[in-house]
N, C-alpha and C positions, 0 to 999 in steps of 0.2 A: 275647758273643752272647746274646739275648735267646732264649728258651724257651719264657716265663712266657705263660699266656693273654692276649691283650689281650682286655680285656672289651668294647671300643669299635667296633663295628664299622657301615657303614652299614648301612640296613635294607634288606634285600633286596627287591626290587621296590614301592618307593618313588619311582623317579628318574620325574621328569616330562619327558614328550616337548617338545624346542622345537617354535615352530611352523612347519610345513611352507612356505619360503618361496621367493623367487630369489633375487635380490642384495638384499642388509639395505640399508635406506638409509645406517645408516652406513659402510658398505663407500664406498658410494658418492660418500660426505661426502667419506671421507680418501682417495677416487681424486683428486677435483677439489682437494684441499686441496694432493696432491702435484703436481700440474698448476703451481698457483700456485707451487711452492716454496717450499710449507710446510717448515719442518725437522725432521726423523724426527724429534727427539724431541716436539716440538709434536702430530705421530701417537701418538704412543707413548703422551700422557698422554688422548689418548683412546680410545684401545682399551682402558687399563686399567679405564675403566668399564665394557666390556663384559663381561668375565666374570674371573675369577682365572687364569685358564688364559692371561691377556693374561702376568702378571709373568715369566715364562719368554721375553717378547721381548724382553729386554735382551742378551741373547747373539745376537740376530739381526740387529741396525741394519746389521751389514754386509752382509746378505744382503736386497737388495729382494724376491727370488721368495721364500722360507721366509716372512720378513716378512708379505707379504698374502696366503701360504697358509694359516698361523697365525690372521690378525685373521678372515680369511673364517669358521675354527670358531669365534673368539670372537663374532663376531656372531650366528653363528644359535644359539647358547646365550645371549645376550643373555638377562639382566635385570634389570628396573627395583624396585630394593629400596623405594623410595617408593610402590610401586605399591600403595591401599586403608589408606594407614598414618599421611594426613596429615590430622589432624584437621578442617583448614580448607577441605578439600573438602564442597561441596556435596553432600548427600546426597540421593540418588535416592530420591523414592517408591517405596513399591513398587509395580511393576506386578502388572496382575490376571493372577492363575495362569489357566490354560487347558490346565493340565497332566490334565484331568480327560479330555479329550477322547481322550488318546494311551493307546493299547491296550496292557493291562498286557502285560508277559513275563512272567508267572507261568504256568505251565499253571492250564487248568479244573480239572484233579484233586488241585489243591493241597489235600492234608486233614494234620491234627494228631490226634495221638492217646500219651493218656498210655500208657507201655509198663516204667515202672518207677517205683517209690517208695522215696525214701532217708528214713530216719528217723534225724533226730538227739537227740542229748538236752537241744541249747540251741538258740535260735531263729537259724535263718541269717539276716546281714545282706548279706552279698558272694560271688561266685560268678565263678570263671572257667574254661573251659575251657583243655586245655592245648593250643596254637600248633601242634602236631607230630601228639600222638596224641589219635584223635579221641572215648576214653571215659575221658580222665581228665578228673576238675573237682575245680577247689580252692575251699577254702569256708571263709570266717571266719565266727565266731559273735557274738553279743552279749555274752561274755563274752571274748573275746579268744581263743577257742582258734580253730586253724591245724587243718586237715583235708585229707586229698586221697582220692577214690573214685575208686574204678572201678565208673563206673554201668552200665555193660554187665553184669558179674557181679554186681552190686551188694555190692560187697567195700570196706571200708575200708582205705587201702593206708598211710595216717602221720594219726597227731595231736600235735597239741602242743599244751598248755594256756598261757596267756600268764604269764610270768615279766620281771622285768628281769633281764637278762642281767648287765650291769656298771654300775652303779650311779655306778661312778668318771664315767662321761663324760654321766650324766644331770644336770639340774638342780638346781637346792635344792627345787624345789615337787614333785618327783618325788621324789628323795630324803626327804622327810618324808611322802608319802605312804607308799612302800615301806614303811618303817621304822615307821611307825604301822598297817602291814595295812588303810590305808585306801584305795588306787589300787583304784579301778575303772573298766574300762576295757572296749570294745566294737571291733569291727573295721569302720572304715568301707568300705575297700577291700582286695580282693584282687587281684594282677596277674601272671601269669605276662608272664615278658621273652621278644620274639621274638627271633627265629625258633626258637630250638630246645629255651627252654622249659628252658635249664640252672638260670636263676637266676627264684624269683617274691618280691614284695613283700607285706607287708602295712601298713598303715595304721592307726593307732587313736585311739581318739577322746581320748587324752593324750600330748601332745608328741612320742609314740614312730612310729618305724618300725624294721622289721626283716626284713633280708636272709636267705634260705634260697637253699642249694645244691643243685640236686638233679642226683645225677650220675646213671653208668653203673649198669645194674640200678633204676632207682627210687629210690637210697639216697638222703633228704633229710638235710642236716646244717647246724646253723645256722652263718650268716656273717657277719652284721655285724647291732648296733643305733645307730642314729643317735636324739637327740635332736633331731630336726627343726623345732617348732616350738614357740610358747605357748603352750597350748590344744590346740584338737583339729587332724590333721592330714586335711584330706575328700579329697586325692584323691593320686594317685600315677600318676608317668608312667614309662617307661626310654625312654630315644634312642641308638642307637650313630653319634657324630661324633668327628671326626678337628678339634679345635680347635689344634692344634698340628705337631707332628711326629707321634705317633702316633693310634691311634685307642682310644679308652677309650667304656666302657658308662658311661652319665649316667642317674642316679636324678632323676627334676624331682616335687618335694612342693609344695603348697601348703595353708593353713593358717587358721586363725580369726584370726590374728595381721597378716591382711592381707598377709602376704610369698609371695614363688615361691623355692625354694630348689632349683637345680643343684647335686647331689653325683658325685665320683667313686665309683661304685659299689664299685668295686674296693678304693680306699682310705678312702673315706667322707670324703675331701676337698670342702670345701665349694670351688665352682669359682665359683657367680655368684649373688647378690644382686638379685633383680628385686622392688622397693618401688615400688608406683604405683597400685594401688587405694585406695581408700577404703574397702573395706567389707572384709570375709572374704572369700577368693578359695573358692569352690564346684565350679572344674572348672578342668582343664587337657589340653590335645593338643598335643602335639609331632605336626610334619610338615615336610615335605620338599617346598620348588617349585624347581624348576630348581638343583637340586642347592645350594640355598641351606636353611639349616634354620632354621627358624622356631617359635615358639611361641604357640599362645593362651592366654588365660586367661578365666573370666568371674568377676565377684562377683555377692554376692547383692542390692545394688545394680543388678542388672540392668547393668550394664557390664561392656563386651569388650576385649580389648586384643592387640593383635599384639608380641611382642617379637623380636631380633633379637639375640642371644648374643653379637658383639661388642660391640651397643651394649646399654648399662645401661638406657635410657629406654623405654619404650613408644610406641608409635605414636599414643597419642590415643584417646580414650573412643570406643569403638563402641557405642551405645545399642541394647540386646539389645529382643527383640521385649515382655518381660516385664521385673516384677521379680521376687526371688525365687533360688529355687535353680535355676539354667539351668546343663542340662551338655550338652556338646558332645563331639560325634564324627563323625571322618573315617567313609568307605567305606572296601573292602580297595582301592582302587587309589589313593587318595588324592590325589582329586580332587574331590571333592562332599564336603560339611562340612553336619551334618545339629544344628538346634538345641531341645532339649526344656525345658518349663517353667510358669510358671505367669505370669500379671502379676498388679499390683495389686489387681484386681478377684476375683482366685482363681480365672480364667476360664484352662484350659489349652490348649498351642499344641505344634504339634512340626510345626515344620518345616525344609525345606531352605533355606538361608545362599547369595545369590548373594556374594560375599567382593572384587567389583572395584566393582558398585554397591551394597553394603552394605546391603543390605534381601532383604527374603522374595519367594527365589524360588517356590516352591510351599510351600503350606499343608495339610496333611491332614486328611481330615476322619475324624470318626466318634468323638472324644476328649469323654469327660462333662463336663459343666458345671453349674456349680460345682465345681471338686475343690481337697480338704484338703489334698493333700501330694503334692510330688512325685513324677511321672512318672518311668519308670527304663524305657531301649530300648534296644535292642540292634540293630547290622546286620549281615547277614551279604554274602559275598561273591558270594552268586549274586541278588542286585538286590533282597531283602528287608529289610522294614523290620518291626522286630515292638515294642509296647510292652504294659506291665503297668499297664491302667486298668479302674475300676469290677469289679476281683474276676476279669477275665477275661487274658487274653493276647489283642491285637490284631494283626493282619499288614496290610500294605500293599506291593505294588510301588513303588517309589524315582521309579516314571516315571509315577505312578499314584494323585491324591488322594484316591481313592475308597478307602472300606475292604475290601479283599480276601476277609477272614473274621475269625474269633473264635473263641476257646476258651475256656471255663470250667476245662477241666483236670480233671475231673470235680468240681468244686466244691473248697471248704477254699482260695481262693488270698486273700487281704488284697488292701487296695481298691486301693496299686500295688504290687506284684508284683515284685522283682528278677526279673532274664531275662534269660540267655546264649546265644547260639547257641556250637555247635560251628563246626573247623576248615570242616567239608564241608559247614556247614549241613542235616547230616540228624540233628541232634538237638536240641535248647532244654531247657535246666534252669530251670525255675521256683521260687522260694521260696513255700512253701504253709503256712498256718499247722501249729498244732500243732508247731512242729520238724520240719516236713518240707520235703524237696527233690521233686516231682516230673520226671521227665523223659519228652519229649514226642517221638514219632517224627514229623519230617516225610514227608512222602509226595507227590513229584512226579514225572511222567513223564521229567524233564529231569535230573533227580537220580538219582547212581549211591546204591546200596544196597552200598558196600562197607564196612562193618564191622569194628569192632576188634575179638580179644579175649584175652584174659589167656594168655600163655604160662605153662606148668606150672611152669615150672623157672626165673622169675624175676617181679618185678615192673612187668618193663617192657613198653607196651603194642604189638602186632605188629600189624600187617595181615592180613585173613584175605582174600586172594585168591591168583589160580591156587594154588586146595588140590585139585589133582587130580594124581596123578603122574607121571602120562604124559597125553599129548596126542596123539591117532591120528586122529580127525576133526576137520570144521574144523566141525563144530557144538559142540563141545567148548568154544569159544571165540569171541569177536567181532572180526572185524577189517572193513578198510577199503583199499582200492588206491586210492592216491590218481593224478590224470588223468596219463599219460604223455606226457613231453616228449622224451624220449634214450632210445636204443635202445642206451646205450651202459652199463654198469657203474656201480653208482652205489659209489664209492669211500667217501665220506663221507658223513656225515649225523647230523645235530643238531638240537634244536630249540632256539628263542631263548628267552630268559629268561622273559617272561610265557607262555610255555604254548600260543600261541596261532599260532604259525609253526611250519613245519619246514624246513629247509635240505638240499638235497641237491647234494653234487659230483659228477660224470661224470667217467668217466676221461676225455674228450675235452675236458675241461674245462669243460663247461657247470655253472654255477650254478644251479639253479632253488630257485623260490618258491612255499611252500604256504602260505595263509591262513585260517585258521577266522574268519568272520563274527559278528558278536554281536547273538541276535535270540531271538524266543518260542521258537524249537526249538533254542537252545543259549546258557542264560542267561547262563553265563559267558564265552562268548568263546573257550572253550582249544579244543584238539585232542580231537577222540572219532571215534569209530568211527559215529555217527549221524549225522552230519551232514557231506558233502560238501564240502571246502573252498575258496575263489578258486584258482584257479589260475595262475600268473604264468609266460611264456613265459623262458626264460633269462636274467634281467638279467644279468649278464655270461660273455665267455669268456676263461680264463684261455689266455697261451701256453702251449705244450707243451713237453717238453725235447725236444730235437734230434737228441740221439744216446744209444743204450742206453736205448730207451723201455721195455723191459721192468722197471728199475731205477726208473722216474717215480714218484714220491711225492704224495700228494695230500692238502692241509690245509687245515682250515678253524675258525674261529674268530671268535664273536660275542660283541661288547665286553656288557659288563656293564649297560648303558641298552638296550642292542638296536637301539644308533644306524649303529653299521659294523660290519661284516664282512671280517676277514682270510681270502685265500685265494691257493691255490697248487697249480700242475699241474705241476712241473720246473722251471718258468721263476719269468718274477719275479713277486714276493708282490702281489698288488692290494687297497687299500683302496676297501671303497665304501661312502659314502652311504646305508642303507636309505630315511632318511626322505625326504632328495630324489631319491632313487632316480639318482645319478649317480656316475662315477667320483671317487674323490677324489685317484690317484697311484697310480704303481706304486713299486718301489724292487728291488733285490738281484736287477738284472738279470742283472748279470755274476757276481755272488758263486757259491758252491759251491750246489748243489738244497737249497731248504728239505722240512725231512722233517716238522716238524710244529709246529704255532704254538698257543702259550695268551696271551692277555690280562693283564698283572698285575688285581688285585681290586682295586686303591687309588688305582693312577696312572693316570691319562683318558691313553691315546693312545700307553701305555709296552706293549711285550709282547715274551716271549721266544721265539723262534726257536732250534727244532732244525734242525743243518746237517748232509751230508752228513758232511760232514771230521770229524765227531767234535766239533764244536764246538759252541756255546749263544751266541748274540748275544741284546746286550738291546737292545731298539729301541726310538727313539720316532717314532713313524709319524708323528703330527702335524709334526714339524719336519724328518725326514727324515734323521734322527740316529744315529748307533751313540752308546750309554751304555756299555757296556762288554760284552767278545767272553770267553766262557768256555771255557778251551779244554784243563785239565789233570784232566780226571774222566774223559769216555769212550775208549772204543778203538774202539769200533763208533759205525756212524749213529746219530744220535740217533732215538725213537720216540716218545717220548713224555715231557711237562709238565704238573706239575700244581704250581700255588701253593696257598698255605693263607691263610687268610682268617685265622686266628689265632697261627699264630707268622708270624715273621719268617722264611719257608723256601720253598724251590723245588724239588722233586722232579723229578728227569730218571730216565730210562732210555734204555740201548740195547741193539741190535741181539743182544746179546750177555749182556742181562737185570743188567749191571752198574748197579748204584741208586745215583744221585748228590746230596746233601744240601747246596744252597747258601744260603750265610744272604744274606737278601737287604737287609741293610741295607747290606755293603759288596763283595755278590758276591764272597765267596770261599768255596775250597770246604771245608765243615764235616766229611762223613763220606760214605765210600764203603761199600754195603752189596751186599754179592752173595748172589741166590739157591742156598739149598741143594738142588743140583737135579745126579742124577747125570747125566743128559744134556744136553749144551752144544750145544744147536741155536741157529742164528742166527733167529730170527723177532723180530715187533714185538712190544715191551710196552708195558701199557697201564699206567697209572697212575690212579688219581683219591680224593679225600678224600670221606668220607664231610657228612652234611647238616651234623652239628656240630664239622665240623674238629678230630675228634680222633685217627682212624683213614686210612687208604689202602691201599686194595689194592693191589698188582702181581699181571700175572697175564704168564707166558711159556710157549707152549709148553705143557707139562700141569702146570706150577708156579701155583697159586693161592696166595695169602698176606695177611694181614692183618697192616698195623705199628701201633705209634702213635707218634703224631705229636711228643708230647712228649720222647719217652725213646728214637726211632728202634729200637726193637725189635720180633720180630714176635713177636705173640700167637696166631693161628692159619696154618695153612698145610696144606696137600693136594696130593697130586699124583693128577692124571687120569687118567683112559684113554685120552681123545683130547685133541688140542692144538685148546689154544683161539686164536680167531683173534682177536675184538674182546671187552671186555666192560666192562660199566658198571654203576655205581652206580645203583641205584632211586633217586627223592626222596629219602624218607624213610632210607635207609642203612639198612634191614634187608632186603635183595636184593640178588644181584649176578646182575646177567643177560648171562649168557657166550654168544657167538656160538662155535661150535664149527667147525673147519675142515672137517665134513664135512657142517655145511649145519644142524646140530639143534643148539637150543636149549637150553641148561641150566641153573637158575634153583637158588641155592644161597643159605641162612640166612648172612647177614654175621656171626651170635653164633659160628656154628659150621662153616662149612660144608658143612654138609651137604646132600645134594641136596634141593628143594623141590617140583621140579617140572621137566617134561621133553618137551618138543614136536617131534615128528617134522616134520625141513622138506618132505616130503611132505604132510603136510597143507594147504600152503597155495602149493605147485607142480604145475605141470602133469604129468599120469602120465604122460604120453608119455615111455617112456624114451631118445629118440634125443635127448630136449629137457634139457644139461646148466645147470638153474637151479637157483639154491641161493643163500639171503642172503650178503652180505659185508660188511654193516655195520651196525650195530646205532646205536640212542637213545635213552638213556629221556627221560621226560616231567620237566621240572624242578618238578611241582606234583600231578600223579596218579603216584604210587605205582606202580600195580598195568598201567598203561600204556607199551609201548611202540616202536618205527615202525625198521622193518627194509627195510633197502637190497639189492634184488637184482643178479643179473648181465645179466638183462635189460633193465634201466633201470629196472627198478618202485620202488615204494615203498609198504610194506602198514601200516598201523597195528594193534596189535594189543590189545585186552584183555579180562577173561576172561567 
């Protein structure tokens, strides 16, 4: 049984929506193909071009209905890997932008302002902030050395000056440098790996790279050096795919040596060989279309090239708008591909890349001409565009050519400027001469001002909201009642993966749908308390169970694309459709009451089901399948599922607070763990893994606990005063915010449990004492922290933050 971290894992909110369709025409091909008396397998070879998730219908020829309820999901995930890749395509002019005319989403009061200065002792070349928390930045120098601050306190928190580690696995032209004290070497790139910021990279301008660890508490420790290339190494990418059986973290480098180089991070196995430029390769992006992964590259040749991890070859010269050093970058939703640079003439450009007709969608204006050197920009995820030209910092809206504003940074900044935005966009680190780093407070109406800062008692960096310790008015805090649909209990309630949905179950089994809109009064699109969101009448009603409705369990469960939704009122479990908004099946009409349903994290369409009977069924919805029924851990209902994104493991609980450890590579059961908890009350537990799948809570009753995940032990644990009814993990895994059974909130440090903060559910119910309302389900936000939206017994549903 596997333990071990896999380092590979997809990128979280990467997966691209298919397009919202009706019947695909191929559907429709292989209706008429079957008309004619096509023979299945003559079907079969083509549906395999529709997507991967076709090859699983070789166990299906005998079943016609499985059959084209299967190709129907392959179709609408259809696609076309040729698509922008074949050299011998005609290339579209570009058409004239008229992007000027569309009104920025920036607010008016969008101002910059320097708010600290880092001084170093060598000149900064690379800057990135960290993925997770939002006041650390990591910083190479021109002499090789490795730095991480904390700009908020302005505290340096590790250095490390550049050495070669092992000499054994470097070069001969390395090795005589070493050995002569003559390597000198500079940091081109710096890169913290997402999401969670455990592992960053650095780059250098001789053959080297080199892996750092940075765990639990801040502690960095070095992990691996690869001799990467011949010459200088200019950029560095990490991707987490699943090219095999498992999923591994992938280092991608490219080089003066004109090569791309796929490493296993982990083992520093060299995985793939990509040879097809002609010049020095200058930039590379890993991304993600239709859950297919893909690669760009550019050189300083001005050519672009698309690759494709199975195949060796490249798609064919893309002629970049310039030549020159052209580096490219995705948006945070990764969908818009943004390209900066210089051409021939030394005349600079940065614009956005239309990537199906291959030419300049929108051009920005406001960039000097004539410029020397390279352009260096950065985007952040709330629709800004910022770059470092003529000595200043420039901003632009993404939907907007016009130049937004400028900063000088109060002078001292070089003619282009590296520039980082932060995770929230409310910060930007400038490289300013002298050896210094400035850093620049953003300031918009539309932007939260939640802030990091350095806990006393360690190096890791905290969230500083609700810092208040009780909550008795409801001006204390900001919330939101979202429109009411059911007057009925809202049992469950979730939000979906991008941040920008909420999900609520009714005991009566209605379904409803809340949507945040994406516009100038709410840049990003998620969920807040400002802004009102669509509201969508019940898409669906689940049955009811029949008899012993007091005993009815209510689950709910959105796949990982945020494409379907599993759900259940006693009866049987309903898949539906989000994007074409219809049913897709029900199933486990007749089986025992489902009590509570997770998603696996890896397999499209597999998820496991808590049963009444004490049981664990693996299911795969898409085909309508039992994969295998678990059925010798619990004694009580099951309550609760949580899988891990990094070991190979399934966490159950029941009714009875008995904790069950299944390895899920061959579902059997690994380790049984019981709460030490003098009182053996039957109520729900809840489970859930923290952001870097190293920890999970349990929580029963007045039992709180923290395990980890590797060594199934618990590290911290508390017992209550009052039993807790729901509780959850914050994003960021430093809060756990417990629904309490008697209607009040209480928000406890994951380091330590301690209490944090504490909000009387009087604050936000009606006084009328004859009126018994009180939350009963709780959700945080999968992307604001300090956010999150609570289920009443009157149908409500409140957002809250502080």
């Amino acid at each position: 049984m596997q333990f071990e971290r896999d380092e590979d894992r997809s990128e979280q909110g990467n997966w691209v929506r298919p397009t919202r369709c009706g019947t695909h025409p191929l559907i429709l091909a292989s209706q008429q193909s079957l008309t004619q008396h096509c023979s299945l397998y003559t079907l079969l070879s083509l549906s395999l071009s529709l997507s991967r998730r076709a090859l699983k219908l070789c166990s299906l020829l005998q079943s016609p209905k499985k059959f084209f309820f299967l190709l129907q999901f392959s179709a609408v995930h259809h696609l076309s890997f040729t698509e922008g890749m074949d050299p011998n395509v005609e290339r579209t002019e570009p058409s004239k932008d008229t992007s000027s005319e569309v009104r920025s989403a920036i607010s008016p009061n969008f101002t910059v302002n320097v708010v600290r200065t880092l001084e170093e002792e060598l000149s900064p070349t690379s800057i990135d902030f960290h993925p997770a928390s939002d006041a650390v930045l990591l910083v190479g120098t021109d002499d090789g050395t490795v730095l991480i601050w904390d700009v908020k306190a302005g505290v340096k928190l590790y250095f490390h000056h550049f050495v070669v580690w092992d000499l054994l696995v470097c070069c001969t032209t390395v090795q005589d440098l070493e050995n002569d004290k003559k390597l000198r070497v500079s940091v081109n790139k710096v890169l913290w790996c997402d999401p969670s910021g455990s592992y960053f990279g650095v780059a250098f301008s001789q053959h080297l790279v080199h892996l750092y660890r940075r765990g639990s508490g801040g502690i960095v420790s070095v992990n691996k050096e690869i001799d990467a290339h011949d010459g200088s190494v200019n950029d560095l990418a990490f991707s987490r795919q699943k090219p095999h059986s498992s999923v591994i973290l992938m280092l991608i480098t490219c080089g003066d040596d004109r090569k791309i180089h796929v490493w296993n991070a982990d083992t520093t196995a060299l995985l793939y060989t990509f040879d097809g430029h002609s010049a020095p390769v200058c930039s590379i992006c890993p991304y993600l279309k239709n859950e297919v992964h893909l690669l760009l590259s550019t050189s300083i040749d001005g050519k672009m090239k698309t690759w494709l991890y199975h195949k060796r070859g490249g798609g064919g010269n893309i002629d970049c708008p310039g030549v020159g050093d052209c580096k490219l970058n995705y948006n945070a939703a990764n969908n818009r591909l943004f390209l900066c640079g210089i051409t021939k003439d030394r005349e600079s450009y940065f614009v956005e890349w239309d990537e199906v007709k291959r030419c300049i969608k929108r051009s920005y204006k406001g960039l000097k001409n004539p410029c020397s050197s390279t352009i260096k920009f950065n985007s952040s995820p709330n629709q800004i565009l910022a770059a470092g030209d003529e000595h200043m910092v420039k901003f632009w809206s993404m939907d907007n050519v016009e130049l937004l504003t400028s900063t000088d940074a109060d002078g001292g900044l070089p003619e282009c400027p590296s520039i980082c935005f932060n995770r929230r966009s409310t910060l930007l680190a400038v490289c300013a001469k002298e050896n210094k780093i400035k850093i620049l407070e953003i300031s918009n109406e539309n932007l939260g001002k939640h802030e990091c800062i350095k806990r006393s008692d360690s190096n890791e960096m905290w969230p500083n909201y609700w810092n208040v310790s009780e909550i008795c008015e409801p001006s204390q805090c900001q919330s939101l009642q979202l429109p009411v649909h059911t007057k009925h209990m809202i049992d469950r309630l979730t939000y979906n993966h991008a941040g920008n949905c909420i999900f609520a179950l009714a005991l009566n089994g209605s379904l409803v749908r809340w949507m945040w809109p994406c516009g100038h009064t709410n840049l990003d699109g998620k969920a807040n308390t400002k802004v009102s969101p669509k509201s969508f009448h019940p898409i669906l009603r689940n049955d009811l169970k029949k008899h012993n409705r007091k005993d009815q369990a209510s689950c709910l469960a959105v796949s990982k694309d945020d494409q379907y939704i599993l759900s259940s009122s006693g009866a049987a479990i309903n898949l539906f459709d989000l994007y074409l908004s219809r049913m897709m099946g029900n199933f486990k009409r007749n089986a025992p009451m489902s009590t509570c349903i997770a998603f696996h994290p890896h397999i499209d369409g597999v998820a496991a089901l808590g049963m009444e009977d004490c049981s664990i069924c693996i299911y795969n919805c898409f085909i309508i399948e039992d994969i295998k029924k678990l059925v010798d851990g619990h004694t009580k209902r099951v309550t609760a599922l949580a899988f891990s994104k990094e070991y190979t493991i399934l966490v159950s609980g029941d009714a009875d607070a008995r904790i069950c450890v299944w390895d899920t590579t061959d579902w059997t059961l690994y380790k049984v763990i019981s709460l030490e908890s003098q009182q053996r009350v039957e109520s729900e537990t809840c489970i859930q893994f923290n952001k870097e799948w190293t920890h999970f809570f349990v929580a029963h009753n007045t039992h709180l606990a923290i395990y980890e995940a590797k060594k199934l032990r618990w590290v911290k644990q508390r017992v209550l005063e009052d039993p807790i009814s729901r509780a959850v993990f914050s994003c960021d895994g430093h809060m756990i915010y417990t629904l309490l059974e008697n209607g009040n909130i209480a928000m406890y440090n994951a380091s330590d449990l301690e209490i944090h903060c504490k909000i009387n559910f009087a604050t936000f119910v009606s006084k009328d004492p004859s009126l018994t309302i009180k939350p009963v389900s709780i959700a945080a936000h999968p992307n604001k922290p300090y956010q999150f939206a609570l289920g009443f017994t009157n149908g409500t549903v409140q957002v809250f933050e502080p």
